[in-house]
N, C-alpha and C positions, 0 to 999 in steps of 0.2 A: 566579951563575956560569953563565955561557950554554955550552949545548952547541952543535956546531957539525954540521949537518946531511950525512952524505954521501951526496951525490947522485951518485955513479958507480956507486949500488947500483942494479938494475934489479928495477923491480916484476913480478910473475909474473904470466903472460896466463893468463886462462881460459881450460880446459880447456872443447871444446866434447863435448857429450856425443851422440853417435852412434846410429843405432837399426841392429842392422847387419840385422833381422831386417823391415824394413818395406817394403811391397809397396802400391804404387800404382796400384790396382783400374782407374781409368779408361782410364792409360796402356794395362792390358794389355788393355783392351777395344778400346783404338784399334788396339792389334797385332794382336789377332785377328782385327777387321774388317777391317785391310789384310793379314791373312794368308792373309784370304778372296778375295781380289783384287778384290773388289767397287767400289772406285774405280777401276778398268782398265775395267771393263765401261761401254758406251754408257749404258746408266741411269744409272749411278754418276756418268760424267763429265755427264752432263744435269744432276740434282739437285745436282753440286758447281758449277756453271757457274748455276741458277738462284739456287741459294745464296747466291751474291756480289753477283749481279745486283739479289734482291728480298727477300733475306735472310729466307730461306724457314723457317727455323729461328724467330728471332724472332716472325713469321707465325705459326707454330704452337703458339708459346706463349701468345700473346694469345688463339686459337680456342680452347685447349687451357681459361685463363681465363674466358673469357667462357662455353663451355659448363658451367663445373663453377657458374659463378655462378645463371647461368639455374637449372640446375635445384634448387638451394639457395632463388631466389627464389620459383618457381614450384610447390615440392612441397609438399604439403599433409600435417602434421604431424597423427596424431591422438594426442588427446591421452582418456584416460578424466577422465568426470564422476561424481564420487556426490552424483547429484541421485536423486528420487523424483517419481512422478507426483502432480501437484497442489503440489507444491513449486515455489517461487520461486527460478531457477537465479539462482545471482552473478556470473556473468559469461556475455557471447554464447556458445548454442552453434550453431555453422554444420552445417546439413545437408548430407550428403555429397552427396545427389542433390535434383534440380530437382524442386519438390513444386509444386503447383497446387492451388488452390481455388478452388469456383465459391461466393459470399456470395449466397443466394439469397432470402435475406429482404431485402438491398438490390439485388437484381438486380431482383427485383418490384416495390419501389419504384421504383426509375428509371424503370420500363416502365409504371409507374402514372403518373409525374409527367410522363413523353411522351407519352400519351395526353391528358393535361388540357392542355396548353401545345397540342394541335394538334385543334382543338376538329374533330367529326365534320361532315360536308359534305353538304347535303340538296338535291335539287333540288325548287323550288318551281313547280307548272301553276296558274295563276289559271284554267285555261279545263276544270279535274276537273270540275268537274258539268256543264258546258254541255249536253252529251249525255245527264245522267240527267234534265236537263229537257224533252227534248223528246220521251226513250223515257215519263216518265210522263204527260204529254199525252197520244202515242199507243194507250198502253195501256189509259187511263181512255176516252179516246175510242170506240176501237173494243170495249169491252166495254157503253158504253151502247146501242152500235149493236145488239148482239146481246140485250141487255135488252129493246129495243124489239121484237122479232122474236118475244119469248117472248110467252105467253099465262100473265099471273100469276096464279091463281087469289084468291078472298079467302077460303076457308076455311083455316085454320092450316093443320089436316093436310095438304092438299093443298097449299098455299104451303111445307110445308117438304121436300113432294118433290121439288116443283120444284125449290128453292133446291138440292137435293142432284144432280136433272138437269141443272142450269146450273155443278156443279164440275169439267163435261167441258172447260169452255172455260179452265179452269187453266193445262196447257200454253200454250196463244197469250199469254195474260197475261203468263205469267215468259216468252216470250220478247221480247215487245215489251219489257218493263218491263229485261229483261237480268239480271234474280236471279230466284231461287228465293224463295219465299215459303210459310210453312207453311200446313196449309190452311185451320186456324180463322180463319186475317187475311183468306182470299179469301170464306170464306165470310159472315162480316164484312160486308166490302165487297161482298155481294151483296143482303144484307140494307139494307143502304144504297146499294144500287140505285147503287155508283159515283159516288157524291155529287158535284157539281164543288165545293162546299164545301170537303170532303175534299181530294178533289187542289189546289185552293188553298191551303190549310195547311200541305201535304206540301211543293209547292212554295218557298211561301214559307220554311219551315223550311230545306229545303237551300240554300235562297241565303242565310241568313244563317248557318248551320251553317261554309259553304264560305269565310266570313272568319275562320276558327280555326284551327292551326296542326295540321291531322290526320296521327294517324301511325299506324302498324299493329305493335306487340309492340316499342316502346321502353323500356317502363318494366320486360321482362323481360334484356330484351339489350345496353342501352348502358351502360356503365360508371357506378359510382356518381358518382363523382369528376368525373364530365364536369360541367358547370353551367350552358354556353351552347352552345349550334351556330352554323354555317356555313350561310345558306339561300343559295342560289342562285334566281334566278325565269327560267323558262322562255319565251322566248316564238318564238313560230313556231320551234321546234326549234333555238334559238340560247339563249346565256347573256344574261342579261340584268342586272341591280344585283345584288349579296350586300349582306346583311344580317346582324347575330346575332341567335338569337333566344334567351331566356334557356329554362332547360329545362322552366322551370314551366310555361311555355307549352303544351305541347306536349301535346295533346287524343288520347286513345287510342278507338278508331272503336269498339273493344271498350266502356269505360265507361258504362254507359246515363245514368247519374248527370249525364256530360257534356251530353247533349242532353237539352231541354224546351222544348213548344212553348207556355207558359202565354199568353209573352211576346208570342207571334204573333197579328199580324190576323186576324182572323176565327177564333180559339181559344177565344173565349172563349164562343162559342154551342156550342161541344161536350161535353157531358155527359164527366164522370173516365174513362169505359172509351174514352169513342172517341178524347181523346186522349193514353192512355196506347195506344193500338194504332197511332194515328197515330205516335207517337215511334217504335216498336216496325217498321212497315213503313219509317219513312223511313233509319231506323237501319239497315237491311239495304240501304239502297241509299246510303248513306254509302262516299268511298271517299277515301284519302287522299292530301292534294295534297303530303305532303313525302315523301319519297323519296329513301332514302339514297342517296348513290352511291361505288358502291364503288370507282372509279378514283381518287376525289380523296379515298378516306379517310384512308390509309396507316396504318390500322389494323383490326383487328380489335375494334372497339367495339361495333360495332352488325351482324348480320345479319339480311337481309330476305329 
């Protein structure tokens, strides 16, 4: 049994439910600001007029954005660690401020390793003795002249007063010869009457002494590590070939050890004292042909 629907009945409308007590904060801030008359005023109308224009508003919210971002990106958060000294932190920690160190046991190294890589620069004179050859000439020569002049007696005693009246002519000696010489060596060579024997030995001695690679306080002042040099060879006051020379080379004018005249012409008719004195006089007129230079060193390796 079907009922029959009636639709002339009307459904009830909801009831809309009212706030009567609700207050629209923004509204009344718009009323205030136009109660203030502040859109009247020339600024007012300026900023309402730019507003439309460049939509100043929007503008400033993006700036408003973009600084609050910045400095979110940019601030440096500290955070505490409990670490301990000599402990192994677990994660990075960044120093607040810029720290520096100088690594000075690799600083010295580098400063060692640039020293060896820029080998020390010597200038070479082939023509050093030229001049001690002909002051020893002179000097040999004119002291035989003055031997001939004396009246030597042939008693000892009286031959060795002489030999001590004839130590006035010392002076002239070291200056022809251009050194100093101690006086046992002069009086020496007065008892050998200025031998030309002698000064042919002497001679010969520094012209072959003079093909060795002479230096003066190398093996106190040039760096360990150095192991070759730079020669440069002189000639008429101009640069002439470079060469290396290895360091072993390099003969100290100081070493007596280095010169001996065994090897030389006419050495070997001289009795042990005369030429161990011979080495001993030629040695003090030895001077040396390498010669740092200090423009081309670019180091402090070597000072002369």
């Amino acid at each position: 049994m079907s009922k029959n629907r009636d639709w002339s009945r009307k459904t009830p409308k909801a009831q809309i439910q009212r706030r009567s007590k609700y207050e629209d904060h923004s509204r009344r801030f718009l009323e205030w600001v136009e109660g203030l008359g502040f859109p009247n005023t020339w600024l007012g109308e300026l900023l309402i007029s730019l507003d439309q224009r460049f939509h100043l508003r929007r503008l400033l919210g993006v700036f408003i954005f973009s600084l609050v971002l910045a400095s979110l990106l940019l601030s440096e958060v500290d955070f505490i660690f409990n670490v301990r000294v000599g402990e192994v932190a677990a994660t990075d920690i960044k120093s607040p401020v810029n720290l520096e160190f100088v690594d000075e046991v690799a600083t010295e190294e580098k400063r060692r390793e640039a020293e060896v890589a820029v080998p020390p620069v010597f200038d070479y004179d082939p023509r050093t003795f030229e001049r001690t050859y002909d002051n020893v000439y002179r000097a040999f020569l004119n002291m035989r002249r003055q031997l001939r002049l004396t009246d030597w007696p042939t008693q000892p005693n009286r031959l060795e007063e002489a030999i001590k009246d004839f130590m006035v002519n010392q002076p002239t000696f070291e200056k022809e010869l251009g050194r100093s010489i101690p006086a046992r060596l002069f009086e020496w060579l007065i008892e050998k009457r200025f031998a030309a024997r002698i000064e042919n030995v002497m001679i010969r001695s520094l012209s072959q002494w003079s093909n060795l690679r002479l230096v003066d306080g190398v093996s106190k002042t040039l760096s360990e590590p150095v192991r070759e040099v730079l020669v440069r060879t002189l000639r008429g006051g101009t640069e002439g070939a470079e060469f290396t020379v290895p360091r072993s080379e390099l003969k100290e004018i100081s070493v007596l050890s280095d010169f001996e005249v065994s090897q030389i012409r006419g050495a070997e008719t001289l009795t042990e004292r005369d030429q161990k004195n011979v080495v001993e006089l030629a040695q003090i007129l030895v001077s040396p042909n390498l010669i740092y230079n200090l423009k081309e060193g670019g180091n402090e390796q070597y000072t002369h």
